[in-house]
DSSP file (Angstrom, degrees, kcal/mol; ACC not computed):
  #  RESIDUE AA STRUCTURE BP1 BP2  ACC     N-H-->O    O-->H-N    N-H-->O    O-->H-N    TCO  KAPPA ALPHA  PHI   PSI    X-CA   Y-CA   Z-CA
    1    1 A X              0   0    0      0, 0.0     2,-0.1     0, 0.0     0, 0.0   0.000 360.0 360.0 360.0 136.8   -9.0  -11.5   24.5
    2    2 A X        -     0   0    0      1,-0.1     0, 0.0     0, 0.0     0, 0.0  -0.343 360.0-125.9 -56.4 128.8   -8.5   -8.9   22.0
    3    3 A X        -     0   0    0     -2,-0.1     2,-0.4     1,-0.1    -1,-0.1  -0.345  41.3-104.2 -59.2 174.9   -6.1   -5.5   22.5
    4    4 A X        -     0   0    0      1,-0.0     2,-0.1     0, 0.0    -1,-0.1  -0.634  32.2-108.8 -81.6 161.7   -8.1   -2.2   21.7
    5    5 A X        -     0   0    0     -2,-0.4     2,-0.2     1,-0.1    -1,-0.0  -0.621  37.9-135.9 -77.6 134.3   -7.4   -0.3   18.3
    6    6 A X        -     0   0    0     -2,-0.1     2,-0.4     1,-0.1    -1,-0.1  -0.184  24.0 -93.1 -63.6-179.9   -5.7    2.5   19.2
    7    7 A X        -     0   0    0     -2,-0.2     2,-0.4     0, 0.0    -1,-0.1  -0.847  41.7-100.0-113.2 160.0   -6.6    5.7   17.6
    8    8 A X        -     0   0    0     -2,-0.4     3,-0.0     1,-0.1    -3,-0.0  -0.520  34.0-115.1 -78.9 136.5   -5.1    7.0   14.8
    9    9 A X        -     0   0    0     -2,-0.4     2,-0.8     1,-0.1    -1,-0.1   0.099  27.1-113.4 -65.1 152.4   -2.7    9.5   15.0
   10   10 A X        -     0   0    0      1,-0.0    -1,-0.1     2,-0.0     2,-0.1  -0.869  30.9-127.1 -87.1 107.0   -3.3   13.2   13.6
   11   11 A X        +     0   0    0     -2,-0.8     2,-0.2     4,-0.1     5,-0.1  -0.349  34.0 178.9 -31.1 129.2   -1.2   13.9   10.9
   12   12 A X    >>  -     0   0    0     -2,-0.1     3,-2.0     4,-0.0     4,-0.8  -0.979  35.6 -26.0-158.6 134.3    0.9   17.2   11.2
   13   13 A X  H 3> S-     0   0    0      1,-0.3     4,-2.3     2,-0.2     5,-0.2  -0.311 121.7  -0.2  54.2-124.4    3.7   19.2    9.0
   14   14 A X  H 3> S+     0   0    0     -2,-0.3     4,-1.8     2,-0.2    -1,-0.3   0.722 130.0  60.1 -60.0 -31.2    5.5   17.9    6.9
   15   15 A X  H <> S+     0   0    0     -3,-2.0     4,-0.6     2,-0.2    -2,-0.2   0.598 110.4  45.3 -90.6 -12.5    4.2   14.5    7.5
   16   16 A X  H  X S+     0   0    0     -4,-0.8     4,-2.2     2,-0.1     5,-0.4   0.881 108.0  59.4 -92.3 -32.6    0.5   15.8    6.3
   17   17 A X  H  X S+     0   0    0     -4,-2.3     4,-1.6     1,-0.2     5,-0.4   0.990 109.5  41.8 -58.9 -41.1    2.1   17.7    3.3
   18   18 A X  H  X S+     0   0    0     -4,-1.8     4,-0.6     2,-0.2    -1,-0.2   0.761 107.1  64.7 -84.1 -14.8    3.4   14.5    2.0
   19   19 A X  H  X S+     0   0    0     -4,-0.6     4,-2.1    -5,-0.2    -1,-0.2   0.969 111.2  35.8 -51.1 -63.1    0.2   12.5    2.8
   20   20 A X  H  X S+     0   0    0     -4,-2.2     4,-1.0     1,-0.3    -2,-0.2   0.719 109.4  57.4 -94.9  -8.1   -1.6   14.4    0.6
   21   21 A X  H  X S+     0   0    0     -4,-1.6     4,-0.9    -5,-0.4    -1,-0.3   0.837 112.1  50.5 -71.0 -34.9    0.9   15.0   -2.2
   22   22 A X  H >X S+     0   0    0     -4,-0.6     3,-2.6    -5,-0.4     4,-0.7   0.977 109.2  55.2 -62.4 -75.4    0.9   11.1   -2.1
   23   23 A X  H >X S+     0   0    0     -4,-2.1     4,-1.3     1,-0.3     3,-0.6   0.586 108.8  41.3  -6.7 -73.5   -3.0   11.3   -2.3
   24   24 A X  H 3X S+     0   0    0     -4,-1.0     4,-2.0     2,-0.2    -1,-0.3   0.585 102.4  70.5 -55.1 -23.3   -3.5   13.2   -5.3
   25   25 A X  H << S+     0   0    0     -3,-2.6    -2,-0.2    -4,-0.9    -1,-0.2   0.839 110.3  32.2 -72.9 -21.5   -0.8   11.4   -7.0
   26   26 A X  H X< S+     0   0    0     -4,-0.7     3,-3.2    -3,-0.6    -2,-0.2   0.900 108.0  71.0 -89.3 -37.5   -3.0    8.3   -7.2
   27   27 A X  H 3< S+     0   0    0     -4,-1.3    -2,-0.2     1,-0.2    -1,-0.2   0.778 104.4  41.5  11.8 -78.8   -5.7   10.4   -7.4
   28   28 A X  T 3< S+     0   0    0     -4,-2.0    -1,-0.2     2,-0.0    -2,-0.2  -0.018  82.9 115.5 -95.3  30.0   -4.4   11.1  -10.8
   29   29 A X    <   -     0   0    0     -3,-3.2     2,-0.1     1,-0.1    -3,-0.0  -0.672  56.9-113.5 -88.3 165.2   -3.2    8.0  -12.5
   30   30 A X     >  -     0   0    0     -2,-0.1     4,-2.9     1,-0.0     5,-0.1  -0.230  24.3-108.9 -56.0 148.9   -4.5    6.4  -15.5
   31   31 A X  H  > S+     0   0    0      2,-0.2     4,-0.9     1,-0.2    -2,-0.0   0.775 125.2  55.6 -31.2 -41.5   -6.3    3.4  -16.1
   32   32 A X  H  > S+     0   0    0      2,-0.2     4,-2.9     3,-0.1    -1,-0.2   0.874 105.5  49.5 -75.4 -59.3   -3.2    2.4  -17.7
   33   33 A X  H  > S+     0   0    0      1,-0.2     4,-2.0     2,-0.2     3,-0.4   0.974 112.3  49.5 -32.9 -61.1   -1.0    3.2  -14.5
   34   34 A X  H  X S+     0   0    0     -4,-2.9     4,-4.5     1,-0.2    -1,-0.2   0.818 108.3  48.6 -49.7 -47.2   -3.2    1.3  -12.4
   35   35 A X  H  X S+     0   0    0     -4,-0.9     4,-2.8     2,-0.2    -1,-0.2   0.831 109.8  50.3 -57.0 -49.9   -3.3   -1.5  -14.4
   36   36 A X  H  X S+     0   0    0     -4,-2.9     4,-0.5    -3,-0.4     5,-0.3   0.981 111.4  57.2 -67.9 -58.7    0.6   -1.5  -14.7
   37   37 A X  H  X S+     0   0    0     -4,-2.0     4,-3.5     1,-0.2     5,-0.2   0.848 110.6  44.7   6.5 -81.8    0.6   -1.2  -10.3
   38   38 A X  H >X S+     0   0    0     -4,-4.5     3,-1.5     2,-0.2     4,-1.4   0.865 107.6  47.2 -55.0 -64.3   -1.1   -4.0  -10.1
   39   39 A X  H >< S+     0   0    0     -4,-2.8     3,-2.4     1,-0.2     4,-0.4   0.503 119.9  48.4 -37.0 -86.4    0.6   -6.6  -12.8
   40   40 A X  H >X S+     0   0    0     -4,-0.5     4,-2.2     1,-0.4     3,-0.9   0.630 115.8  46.8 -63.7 -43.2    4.3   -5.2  -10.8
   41   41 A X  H <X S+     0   0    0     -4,-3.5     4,-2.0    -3,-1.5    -1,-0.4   0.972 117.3  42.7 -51.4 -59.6    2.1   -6.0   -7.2
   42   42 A X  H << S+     0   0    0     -3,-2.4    -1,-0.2    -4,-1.4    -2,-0.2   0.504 111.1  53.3 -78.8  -7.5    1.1   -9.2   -8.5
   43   43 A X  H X> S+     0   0    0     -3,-0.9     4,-2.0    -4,-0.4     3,-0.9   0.946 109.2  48.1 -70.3 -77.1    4.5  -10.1  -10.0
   44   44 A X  H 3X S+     0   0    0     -4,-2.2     4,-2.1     1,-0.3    -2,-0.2   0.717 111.7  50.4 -55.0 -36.0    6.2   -9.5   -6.7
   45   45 A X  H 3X S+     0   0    0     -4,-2.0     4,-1.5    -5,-0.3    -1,-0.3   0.830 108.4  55.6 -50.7 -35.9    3.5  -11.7   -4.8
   46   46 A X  H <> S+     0   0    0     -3,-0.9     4,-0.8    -5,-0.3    -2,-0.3   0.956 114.1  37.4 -63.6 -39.7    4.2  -14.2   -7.4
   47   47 A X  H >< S+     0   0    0     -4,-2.0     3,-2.8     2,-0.2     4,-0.2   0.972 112.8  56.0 -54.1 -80.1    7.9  -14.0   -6.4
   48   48 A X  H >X S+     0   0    0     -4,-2.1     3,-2.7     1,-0.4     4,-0.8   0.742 115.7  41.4 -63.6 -60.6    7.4  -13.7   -2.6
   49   49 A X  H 3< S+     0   0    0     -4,-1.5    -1,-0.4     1,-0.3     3,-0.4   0.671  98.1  65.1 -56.5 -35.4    5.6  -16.7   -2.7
   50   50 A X  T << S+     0   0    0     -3,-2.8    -1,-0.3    -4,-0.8    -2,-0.2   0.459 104.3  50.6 -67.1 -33.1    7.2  -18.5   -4.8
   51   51 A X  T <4 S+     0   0    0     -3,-2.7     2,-0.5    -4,-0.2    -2,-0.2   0.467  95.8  93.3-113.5   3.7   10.1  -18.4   -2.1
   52   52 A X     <  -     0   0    0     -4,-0.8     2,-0.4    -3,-0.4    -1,-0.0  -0.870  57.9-162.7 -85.9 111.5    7.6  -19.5    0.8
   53   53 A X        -     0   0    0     -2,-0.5    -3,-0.1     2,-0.0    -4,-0.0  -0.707   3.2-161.2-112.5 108.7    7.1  -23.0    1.6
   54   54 A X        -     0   0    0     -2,-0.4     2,-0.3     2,-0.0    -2,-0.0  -0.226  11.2-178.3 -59.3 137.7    3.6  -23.7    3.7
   55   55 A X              0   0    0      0, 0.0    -2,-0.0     0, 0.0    -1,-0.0  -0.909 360.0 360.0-120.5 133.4    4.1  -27.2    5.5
   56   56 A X              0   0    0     -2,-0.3    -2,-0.0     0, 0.0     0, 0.0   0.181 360.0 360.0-123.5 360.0    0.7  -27.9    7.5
């Protein structure tokens, strides 16, 4: 049987200011930003993976 989902906590002080400074910063990237994000995300999966071996 499944636990329940908690609920999510309220964000509060300091930890809400820097939510939403985070927020806006993605907000405001470029296409070009984004782009670069992903290839470095998809780089580091390539790695990560790369050092995983699945036996089934």
């Amino acid at each position: 049987m499944a636990r329940p989902i908690r609920e999510t906590p309220v964000l509060k002080g300091e930890d809400a200011f820097n939510f939403e400074m985070r927020r806006l910063e993605v907000e405001n990237m470029s296409k070009e930003q984004r782009a670069e994000n992903l290839r470095k995300v998809e780089e580091g999966y390539a790695r990560a993976k790369s050092y995983i071996n699945f036996h089934w």
